[in-house]
C-alpha positions in Angstrom: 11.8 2.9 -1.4 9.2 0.9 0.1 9.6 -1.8 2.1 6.8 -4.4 3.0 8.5 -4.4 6.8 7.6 -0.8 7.0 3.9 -1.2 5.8 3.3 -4.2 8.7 4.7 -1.7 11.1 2.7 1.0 10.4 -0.6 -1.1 9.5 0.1 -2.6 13.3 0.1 0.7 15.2 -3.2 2.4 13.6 -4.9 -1.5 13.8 -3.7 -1.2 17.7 -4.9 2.6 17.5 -8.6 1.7 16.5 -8.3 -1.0 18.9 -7.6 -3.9 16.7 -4.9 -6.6 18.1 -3.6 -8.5 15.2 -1.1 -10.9 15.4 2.2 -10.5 13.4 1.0 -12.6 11.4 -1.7 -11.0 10.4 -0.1 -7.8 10.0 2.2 -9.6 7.3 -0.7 -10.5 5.9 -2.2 -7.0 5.5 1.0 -5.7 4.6 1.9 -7.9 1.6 -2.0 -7.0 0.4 -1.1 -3.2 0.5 2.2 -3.6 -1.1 0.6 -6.1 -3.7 -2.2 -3.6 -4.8 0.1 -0.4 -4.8 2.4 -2.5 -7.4 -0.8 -3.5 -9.2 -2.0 0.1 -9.5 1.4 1.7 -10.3 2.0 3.5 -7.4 5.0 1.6 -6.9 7.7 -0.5 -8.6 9.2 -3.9 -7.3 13.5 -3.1 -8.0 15.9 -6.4 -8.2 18.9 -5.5 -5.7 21.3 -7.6 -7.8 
């Protein structure tokens, strides 16, 4: 499972990494991007938790 709080952590570390300081915000951002085009590609599948 996959979860788009996960991608915004790890997308904020290696952005602060290579010396990058994005806002939370921003990280969101980037993280709903990445989890949008692994959907659109296959790599991953969005689940209903009803």
């Amino acid at each position: 499972m996959i979860d788009s709080d996960d991608i915004a952590k790890f997308f904020y570390e290696r952005l602060i990494q290579s010396g990058f300081v994005p806002s939370e915000e921003e990280t969101l951002i980037i993280a709903d991007i990445a989890f949008d085009y692994l959907l659109s590609i296959g790599i991953i599948e969005e689940i209903d938790d009803e």
